[in-house]
Each structure stands twice: as structure tokens, then as C-alpha cells.
N, C-alpha and C positions, 0 to 999 in steps of 0.2 A: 206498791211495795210497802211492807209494815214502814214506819219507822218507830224510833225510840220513843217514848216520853223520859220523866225528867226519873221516873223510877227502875227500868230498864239501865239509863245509862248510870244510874248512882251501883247497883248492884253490879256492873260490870265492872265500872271502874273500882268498885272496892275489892272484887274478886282478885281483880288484877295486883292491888295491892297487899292483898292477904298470900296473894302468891311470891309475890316478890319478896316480903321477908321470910318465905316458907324456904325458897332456895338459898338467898341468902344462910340462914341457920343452915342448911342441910350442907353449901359447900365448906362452911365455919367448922364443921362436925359437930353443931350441936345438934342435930339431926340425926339417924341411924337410915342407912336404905331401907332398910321394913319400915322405918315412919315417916318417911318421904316419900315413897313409893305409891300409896293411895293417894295421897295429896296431888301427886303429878299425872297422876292417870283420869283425874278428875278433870285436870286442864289441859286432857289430851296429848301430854309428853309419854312417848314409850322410851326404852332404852334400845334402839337395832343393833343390827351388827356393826356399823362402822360409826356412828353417830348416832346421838338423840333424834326422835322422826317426832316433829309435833302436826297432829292434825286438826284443821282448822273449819269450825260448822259454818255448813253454808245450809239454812233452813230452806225445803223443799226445793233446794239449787239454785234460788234468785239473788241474782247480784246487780248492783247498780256498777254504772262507769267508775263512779269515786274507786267504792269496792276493791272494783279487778285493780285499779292502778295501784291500790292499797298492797293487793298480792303481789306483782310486779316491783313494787318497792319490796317488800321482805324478802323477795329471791334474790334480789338482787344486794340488796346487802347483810343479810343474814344469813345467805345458803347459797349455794354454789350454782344460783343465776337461772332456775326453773322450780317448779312445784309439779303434781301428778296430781289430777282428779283421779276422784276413786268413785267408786257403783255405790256410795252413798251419798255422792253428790257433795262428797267432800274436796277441800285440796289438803295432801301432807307435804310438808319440806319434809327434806331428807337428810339434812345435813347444818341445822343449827347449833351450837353450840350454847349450852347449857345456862351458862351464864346472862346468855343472851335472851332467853326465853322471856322472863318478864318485862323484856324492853317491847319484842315481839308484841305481846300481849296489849301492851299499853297503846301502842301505834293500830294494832286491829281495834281498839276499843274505841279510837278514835272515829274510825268509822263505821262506828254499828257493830264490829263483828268480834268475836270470840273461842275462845278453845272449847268453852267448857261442856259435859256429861260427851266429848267425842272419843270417850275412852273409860272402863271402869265400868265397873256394874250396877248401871246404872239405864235409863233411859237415853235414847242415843237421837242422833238428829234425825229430824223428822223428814220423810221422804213423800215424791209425789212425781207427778205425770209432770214431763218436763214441756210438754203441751197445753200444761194447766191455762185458763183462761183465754183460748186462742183454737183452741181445736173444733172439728162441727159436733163430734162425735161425743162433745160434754154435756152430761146430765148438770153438774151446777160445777162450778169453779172448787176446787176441794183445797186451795190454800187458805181463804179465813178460816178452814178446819183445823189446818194444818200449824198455821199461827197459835188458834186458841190453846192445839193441846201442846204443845212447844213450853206455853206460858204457864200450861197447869203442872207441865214435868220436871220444869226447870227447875232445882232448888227443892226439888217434894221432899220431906224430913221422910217420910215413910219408904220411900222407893230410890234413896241415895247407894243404897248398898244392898243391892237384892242379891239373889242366888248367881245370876250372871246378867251378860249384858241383857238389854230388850230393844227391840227394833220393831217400828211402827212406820208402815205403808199409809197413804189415802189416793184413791183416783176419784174421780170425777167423769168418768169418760167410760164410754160402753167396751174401747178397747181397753187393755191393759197395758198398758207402757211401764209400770213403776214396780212390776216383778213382786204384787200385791201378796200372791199366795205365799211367797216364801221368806214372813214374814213374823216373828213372834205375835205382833198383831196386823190384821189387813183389815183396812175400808175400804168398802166397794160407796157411793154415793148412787142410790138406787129409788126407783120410785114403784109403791106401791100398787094394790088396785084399786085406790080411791086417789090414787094420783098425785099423792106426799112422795114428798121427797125424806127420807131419811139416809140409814146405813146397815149395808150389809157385813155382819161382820164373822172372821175367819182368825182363830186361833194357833198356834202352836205349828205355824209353817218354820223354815230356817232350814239350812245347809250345814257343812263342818263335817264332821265324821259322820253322824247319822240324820241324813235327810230328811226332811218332809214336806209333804205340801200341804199346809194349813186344812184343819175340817172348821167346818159351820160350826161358830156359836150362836147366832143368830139371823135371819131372814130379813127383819126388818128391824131396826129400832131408834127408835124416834127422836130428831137430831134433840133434842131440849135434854135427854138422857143418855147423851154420849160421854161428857166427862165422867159420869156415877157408872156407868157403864166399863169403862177401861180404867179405873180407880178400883171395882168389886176385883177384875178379871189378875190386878198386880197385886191383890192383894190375898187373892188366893195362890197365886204363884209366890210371893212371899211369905208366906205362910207353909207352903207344903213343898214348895220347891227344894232338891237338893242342895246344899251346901259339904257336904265328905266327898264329890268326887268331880272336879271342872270338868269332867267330858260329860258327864250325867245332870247337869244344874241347868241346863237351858229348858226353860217352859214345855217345849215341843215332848222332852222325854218326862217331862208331868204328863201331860195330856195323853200319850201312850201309854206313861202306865197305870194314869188310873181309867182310861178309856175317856172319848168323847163326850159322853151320856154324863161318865158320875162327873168329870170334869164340870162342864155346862150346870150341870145343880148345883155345885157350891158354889157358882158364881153367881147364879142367877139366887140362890140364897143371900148371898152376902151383898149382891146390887138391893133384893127386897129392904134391908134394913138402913141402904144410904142415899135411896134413888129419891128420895120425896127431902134430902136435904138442903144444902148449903150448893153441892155442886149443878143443878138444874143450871143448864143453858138457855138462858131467857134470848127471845127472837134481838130484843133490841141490843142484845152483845153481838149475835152474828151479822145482824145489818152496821152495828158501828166497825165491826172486823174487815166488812168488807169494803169499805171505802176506802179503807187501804191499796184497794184492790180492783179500782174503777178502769176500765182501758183508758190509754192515752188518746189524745183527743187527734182522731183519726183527720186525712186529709178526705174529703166527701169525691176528692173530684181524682181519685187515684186510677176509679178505672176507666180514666180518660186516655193511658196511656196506651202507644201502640209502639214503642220502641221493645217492649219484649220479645214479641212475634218474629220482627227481624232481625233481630240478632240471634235467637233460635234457631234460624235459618241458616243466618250467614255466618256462624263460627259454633264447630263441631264439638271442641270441647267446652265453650260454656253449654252448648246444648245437653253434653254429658253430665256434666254436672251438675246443674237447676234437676235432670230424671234423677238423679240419685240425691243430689243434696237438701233439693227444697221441698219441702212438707205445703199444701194447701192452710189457706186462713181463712178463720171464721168473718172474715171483713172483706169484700169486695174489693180488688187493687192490690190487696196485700198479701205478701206470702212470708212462710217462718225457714228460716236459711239455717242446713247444721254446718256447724264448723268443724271439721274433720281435726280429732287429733292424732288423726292416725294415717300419718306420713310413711311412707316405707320405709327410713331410717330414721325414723321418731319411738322410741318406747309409747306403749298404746297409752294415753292420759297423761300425757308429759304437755307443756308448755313454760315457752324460757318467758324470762323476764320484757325482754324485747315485742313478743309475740302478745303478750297480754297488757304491754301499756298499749299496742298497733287494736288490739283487739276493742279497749275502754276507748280508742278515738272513734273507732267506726262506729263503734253502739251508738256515739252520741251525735255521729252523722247520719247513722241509719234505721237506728232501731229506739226510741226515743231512752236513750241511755241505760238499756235492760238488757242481761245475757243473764241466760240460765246455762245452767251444768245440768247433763244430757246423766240417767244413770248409766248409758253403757259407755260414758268417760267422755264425751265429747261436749264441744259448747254449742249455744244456739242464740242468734238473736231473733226476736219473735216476734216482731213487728217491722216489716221492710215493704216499703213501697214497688210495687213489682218493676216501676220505674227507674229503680235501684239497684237492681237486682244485677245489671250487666258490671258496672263500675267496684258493688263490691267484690264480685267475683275477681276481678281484678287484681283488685286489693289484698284480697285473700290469696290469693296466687301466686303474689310477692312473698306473703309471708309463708308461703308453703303450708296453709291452712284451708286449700283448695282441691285435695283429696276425694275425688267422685267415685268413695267406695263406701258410702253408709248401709251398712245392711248387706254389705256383701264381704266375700270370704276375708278380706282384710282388716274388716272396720272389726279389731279382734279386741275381748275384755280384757287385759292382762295384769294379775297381781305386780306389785315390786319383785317377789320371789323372790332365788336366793342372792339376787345380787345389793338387796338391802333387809330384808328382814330377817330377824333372829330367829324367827318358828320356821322358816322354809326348809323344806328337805332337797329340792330341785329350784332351778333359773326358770324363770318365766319368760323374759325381756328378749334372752336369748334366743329363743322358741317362735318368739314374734317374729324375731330378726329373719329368720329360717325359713318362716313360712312367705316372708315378703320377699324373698330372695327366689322362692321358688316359683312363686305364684306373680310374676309383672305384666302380664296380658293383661291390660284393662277389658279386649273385648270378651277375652274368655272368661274372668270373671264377671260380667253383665253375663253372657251365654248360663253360666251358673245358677245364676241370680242368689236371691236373699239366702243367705244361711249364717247360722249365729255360731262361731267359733267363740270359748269362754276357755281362761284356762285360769289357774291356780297353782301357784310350787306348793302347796301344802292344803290337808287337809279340813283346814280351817275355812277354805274355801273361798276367801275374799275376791276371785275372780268371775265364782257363780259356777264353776265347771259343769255340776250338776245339773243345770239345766239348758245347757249350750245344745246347740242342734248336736256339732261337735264338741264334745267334751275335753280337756286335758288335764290333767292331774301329774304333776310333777312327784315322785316316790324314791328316794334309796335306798339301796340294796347294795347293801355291804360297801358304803361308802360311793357306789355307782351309780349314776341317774339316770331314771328310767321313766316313762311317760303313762300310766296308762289312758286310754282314751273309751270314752263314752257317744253312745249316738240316741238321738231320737228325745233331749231332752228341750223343756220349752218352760219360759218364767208368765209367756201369755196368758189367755183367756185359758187355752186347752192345756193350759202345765200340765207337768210331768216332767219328771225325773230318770234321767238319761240311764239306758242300758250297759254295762260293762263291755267291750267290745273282747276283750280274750289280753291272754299278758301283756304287761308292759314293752312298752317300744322303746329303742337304744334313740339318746337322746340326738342324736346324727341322722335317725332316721325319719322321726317325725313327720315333716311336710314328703316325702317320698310315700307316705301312707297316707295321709290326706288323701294325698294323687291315688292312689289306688281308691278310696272311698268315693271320691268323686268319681271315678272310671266306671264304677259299679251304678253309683247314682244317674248319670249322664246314660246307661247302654239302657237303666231299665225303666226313667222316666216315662209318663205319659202324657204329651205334648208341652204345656208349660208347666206342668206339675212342679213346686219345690220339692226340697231335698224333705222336708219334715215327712210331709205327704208320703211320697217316694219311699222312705222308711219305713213307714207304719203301715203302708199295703204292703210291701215286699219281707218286712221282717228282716231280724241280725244275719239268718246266715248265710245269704250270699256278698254280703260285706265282709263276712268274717271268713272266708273261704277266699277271697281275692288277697287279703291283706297277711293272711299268715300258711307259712308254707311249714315243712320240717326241717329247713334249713334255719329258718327265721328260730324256731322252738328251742332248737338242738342249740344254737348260738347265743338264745339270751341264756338258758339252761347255764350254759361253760362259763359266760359271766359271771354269772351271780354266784355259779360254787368258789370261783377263784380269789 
């Protein structure tokens, strides 16, 4: 895990203190909200609907024990006693009081952590395979990448206030876990045919009202030239990018509309004239980055153990839960445990204050005091002795963080939507509620199996709808909420961007139409085929022909004219 040196923590804690008289003056009124407003968006304060929402980086999702109990302490006496991971690997409170924010700030500082570019146009936290350094399927660990450009973005005088935000992906790993393509910029870590390792890189992916899935700006290129590389690529987006219209100003509707091709030349122009300078990535920065980053000093004799076998055996639900919750380790003995926060009466990425200081003791019983933040909202310790495996379960069980639906129909993405944020047009949380209410057959969801429900109150998309196996999209209509839902979407290797399923659905209805998607999926499966699969041979319309009738048409119709 990075830690600080002594210029890190002077720049935080001064941040801290340029913020603290920034609010100061602004509740004084020497301030005006238009010139406080950038100021607080810098350190990640929005203004929601019922209170200020500050969100808090967590770089590539890596948290130490200190850390979580650091969060656990601000919920608990700053906010109303929980936080919400989000699919940037972030946590937001939801309910600090304004005044309070640079005491916040001061206490995260203390332990390494921070608000700042989690908001604002600006370069945003940097995201990653929440597998990083533990999975088989890793080409090279992609967190000292992820470190270095962290440190090249933070503070960049050039790229503080670009056209809109920007969002930067890196994997490591042959699968995709970290939702690469749909990403203002995506790193793949890839190796050539002389057997370098460098990156592959992908432009102008992102969600929100106009979709995309990232195209190729390059094939290969060479780690030594990756900061001059994503330096050329903001600098032509700051340069040509919209600023007249926030729905037009994201990178992605550059790259459309000057096309991929002229896109790619002025980038690769404007890398010609800075790639031989100042920003070359010399080897002995990536090898001092990764010491950071060394595994913990495993036990040799872990897979000595034979108590996992029967306990397997002899008790059904841990049995269920190690098939759904536990992930294999690149270490012999050991395996990577997710931690569900996705309780059937738990909002999906919620965890109270209680639950995350329970969470910072077991890391440092089980997982040599490390928990990462899962992008689709959940936590993970990533090194546990399979020896272990029965007792934390346990543990986790108490806390009601023992949920053996990861990947399946409940483990659902779900925004704040309208029950905290100010851009929402529909509830999200509520929606969750609905679909866990309808759907409590653990065995019929295993019969299911994997499929990725995302959903969003708003077109901004912060739930990912877009490329959810199931999609949802919260919409109103004449003051009435109405759902519409998407199929066949995927953030994986094979993304793609989910199909329209036909009108919006009454928000009552919802999980009743699932059920019907499923009924469809289940009659026309072919043996263990998933629901993706199942989709893509059989196509929209006998899903769209199960789920809407003329009564369904005729009924949202009278709605919405009324």
C-alpha cells in the first residue's frame, strides 16, 4: 500500500487548511456561491437534496485497517452513522454539515486520505481491478500505474479545469473487472509479440446521456511513455473539447465528432512534440512504486490445512457462500473473500459505522490489514488463509455482511437516486428494495445464476445502467416515475451497451417484469447458458413480447397524458 512521504502529507494538510478558511469566508459572506462553488467541488462537497454529500478518494479502492476505522469514525460523528461505496471505488456521506467539512477533512488527512479532484472538472480517482495484485489471471499488478498517474494528475495546473470531468481505468488482468471500456481513458496492461509488457490504450468510452464504449487509440505503448502519452491525449481534449454546452463537453462527444482517426493524430501529434521530455517514465520509478506494493509475507504452510474440506461438507450455508463469495488466490492456501453489501434490507453500497470498525478488526485478523472497495459497491479482503475462511464467515454473518449473492440477481449497482441526490428524476434504493422483496429464493437465484442488474435514477448514469445485463433507468413523466429497462448490456471483456427494452415501466411494476425477463430467459436457455449468452442468440423480441401486452401500453399511455 502507497504510503505518504513528508510532501504528500504537507500538500494535504495544506489543502485542508486553504479549505478551511475558504468555508470559513464563504459562511462569513465574504464569499458569494459562484465563488465558492468551484472551491468545494475541488474537495469533493456537492450541494444534494437534503444536505451537503462529500465524497471521499479512495485510490484504485485500497484501504488499510487505520483507514476503514477512520471512515467508521466520520459516520459516526459527522453523518447519520453509515457511508455508501460507489462504482468509483469511492465512499460519499450523505449528510455532513457544512461547517463541519473541514474538520472532516483534517481527520481523513490524518490518515492518508482525502477529498480532493472527487468532484469538478477535473481528473477524478483513479480506478482498477479490485483483484489487482492477487488474481492468476494478471499480466503485471496495474496499481504502481495507477499510483504514479494519481501523482502526475493531482494538482496538474493544466488539466484543474478542463471541459468536464475525466475518468481513468487501469487492469492488469486478462479479464476485465474495472469496467475499462467505459472510461474517458482505459488501460488494458498488455504484452506484445516480443513479449514487453506495456499498455493498451482506449479513448472516449463513458455513459450519461450519450453512451460509449471507448475506441482504440493505441495497440501498444511503451510503459516509459505512458505519462506523455495521457498528458498529449488531456491536452488535446482541453484544447478542442466543448466548454458552451455540459451535455457536449465530455471527451467521448470529441472523439465522435471529430471521428477516431483525426482524433488519434492530433494526439499522436501533440505526444510527438513532449514524449522525449521531462515526463518519460524511467524503469527505476516503476520498481521504487512498486515496493509499495510487495505481497505480505504469506504463511508457506497455509496449504497445510484440511479444515475447509469439512466444513464444506458439514454446513450448507457456509458451503453456499465460499461458491458465491470467495474468489480463488494467486498464493497456494489462500483465497480472496467478497463482502456483500448487499443485504436484502441494506441499500446496495451502504455500510454503517458499526459494520466498518467490525470490518477494520477482521482485516487485521484475517487479511494482513487490507480491504479493497469492489467497483460494483462491495468490499473485499484479499488475502485470507483458507484456514480462516470458516470463522470469518461467521463473523461476517453477525454482521449481516454474509450475503451469498455476488454476481447474482441481487448483488444489484444502485445510485443514491432520488432519495438523496439533486440530479435524480426517479428512487433507485426503493427499486432495490422491490426487487429484494420479490426475488428471496437463494436457490432460485443460484438456478439463475450470474447476471448483472445496474440501475440509475438519472441519466447521468452513476449506477452504470448502461451496461447491466439488466439495465434500469429511473425517468419522469409529468411528475410520475417510470423505469425504463435495458437488456444485453456488459462493462466486460465483450462490452456493449444495453438494448432499449420498449416503454417505461410503473414504478410498482418493476421486479413483476424482471419476473417476466427471467421466465423468458429460464424457458429459452441452453443448458447452463447465462442470461448474456441467452440474449444475444435469441435477441429483444421474445423478451419484449412476454413483458408488454396492450393493456400494459394503453395504462402507462393514461398515465402519462394525466
Amino acid at each position: 500500500m502507497y504510503q505518504y512521504d513528508q510532501y504528500d502529507q504537507t500538500i494535504v494538510d495544506e489543502r485542508v487548511a486553504q479549505f478551511r478558511d475558504q468555508t470559513r469566508r464563504f459562511l462569513a459572506g465574504e464569499l458569494t456561491e459562484d465563488e465558492f462553488r468551484p472551491l468545494r467541488l475541488m474537495n469533493g462537497l456537492y450541494i444534494q437534496t437534503h444536505a451537503p454529500m462529500l465524497r471521499v478518494s479512495i485510490p484504485y479502492g485500497l484501504l488499510s485497517s487505520k483507514q476503514m476505522r477512520m471512515l467508521a469514525h466520520i459516520a459516526r460523528k459527522y453523518d447519520k452513522g453509515y457511508g455508501h461505496f460507489s462504482t468509483r471505488q469511492n465512499i460519499q456521506y450523505n449528510w455532513p454539515a457544512l461547517e463541519s467539512v473541514p474538520d472532516i477533512l483534517a481527520d481523513l488527512a490524518s490518515v492518508e486520505m482525502h477529498a480532493i479532484q472527487t468532484s469538478g472538472n477535473c481528473v477524478r480517482n483513479i480506478t482498477s481491478d479490485h483483484l489487482a495484485g492477487i488474481c492468476a489471471d494478471e499480466i503485471e499488478d496495474p496499481r504502481p500505474y495507477c499510483e504514479i498517474i494519481r501523482q502526475w494528475s493531482t494538482f496538474h495546473p493544466e488539466f484543474s479545469y478542463l471541459p468536464r470531468k475525466f475518468k481513468i481505468a487501469v487492469s492488469g488482468a486478462v479479464n476485465d473487472r474495472a469496467a475499462v471500456t467505459i472510461h474517458d481513458i482505459g488501460l488494458y496492461l498488455v504484452k506484445n509479440n516480443a513479449g514487453e509488457v506495456g499498455f493498451k490504450v482506449l479513448v472516449g468510452g463513458g455513459l450519461g446521456r450519450t453512451p460509449y464504449i471507448g475506441t482504440l487509440a493505441r495497440e501498444f505503448l511503451p510503459k516509459r511513455h505512458l505519462l506523455s502519452y495521457l498528458e498529449a491525449i488531456l491536452r488535446v481534449y482541453n484544447r478542442y473539447g466543448r466548454r458552451d454546452n455540459i451535455h457536449k463537453a465530455r471527451v467521448k462527444i470529441l472523439v465522435h465528432a471529430l471521428g477516431a482517426e483525426k482524433f488519434n493524430q492530433l494526439v499522436e501529434e501533440e505526444w510527438n512534440r513532449i514524449k522525449d521530455g521531462d515526463l518519460i517514465l524511467e524503469q527505476k520509478e516503476i520498481d521504487r512504486m512498486r515496493k509499495y506494493f510487495a505481497p505480505p509475507d504469506y504463511d508457506p504452510n497455509a496449504t497445510d490445512d484440511t479444515s475447509l474440506a469439512q466444513n464444506l461438507r458439514q454446513d450448507k450455508s457456509f458451503a453456499n457462500w465460499v461458491g458465491r463469495n470467495v474468489r480463488p488466490h494467486k498464493v497456494a492456501g489462500y483465497k480472496v473473500v467478497i463482502v456483500s453489501l448487499k443485504a436484502p434490507d441494506n441499500p446496495p453500497g451502504d455500510a454503517t459505522h458499526t459494520q466498518m470498525d467490525a470490518l477494520a478488526r477482521l482485516a487485521d485478523d484475517y487479511s494482513f490489514s487490507e480491504i479493497v472497495v469492489c467497483h460494483d459497491q462491495n468490499l473485499l479482503f484479499p488475502h485470507v488463509k483458507q484456514a480462516d475462511l470458516y470463522a470469518l464467515w461467521q463473523a461476517l454473518d453477525r454482521l449481516k455482511l454474509a450475503t451469498p449473492n455476488i454476481g447474482l440477481l441481487t448483488d444489484i449497482i444502485c445510485c443514491p437516486g432520488l432519495d438523496f441526490c439533486s440530479l435524480a428524476n426517479a428512487s433507485s434504493i426503493s427499486i432495490a428494495r422491490q426487487i429484494n422483496e420479490k426475488f428471496t429464493d437463494m436457490d432460485y437465484l443460484h438456478d439463475i445464476g450470474e447476471i448483472k442488474i445496474k440501475m440509475s435514477g438519472c441519466m447521468n448514469a452513476c449506477g452504470h445502467h448502461h451496461v447491466g445485463h439488466i439495465g434500469i433507468l429511473g425517468v419522469d413523466k409529468k411528475g410520475v416515475e417510470f423505469y425504463q429497462l435495458t437488456l444485453g448490456g456488459s462493462a466486460a471483456n465483450d462490452a456493449a451497451l444495453g438494448d432499449r427494452l420498449g416503454p417505461g415501466i410503473a414504478k410498482n411494476d418493476v421486479a413483476n417484469t424482471i419476473e417476466k425477463i427471467l421466465q423468458v430467459y429460464t424457458e429459452e436457455r441452453i443448458e447452463a447458458e447465462q442470461f448474456l449468452d441467452t440474449y444475444r442468440r435469441i435477441g429483444m423480441q421474445p423478451f419484449k413480447e412476454r413483458v408488454y401486452s396492450a393493456e400494459t401500453a394503453v395504462e402507462e399511455e393514461s398515465v402519462a397524458s394525466n
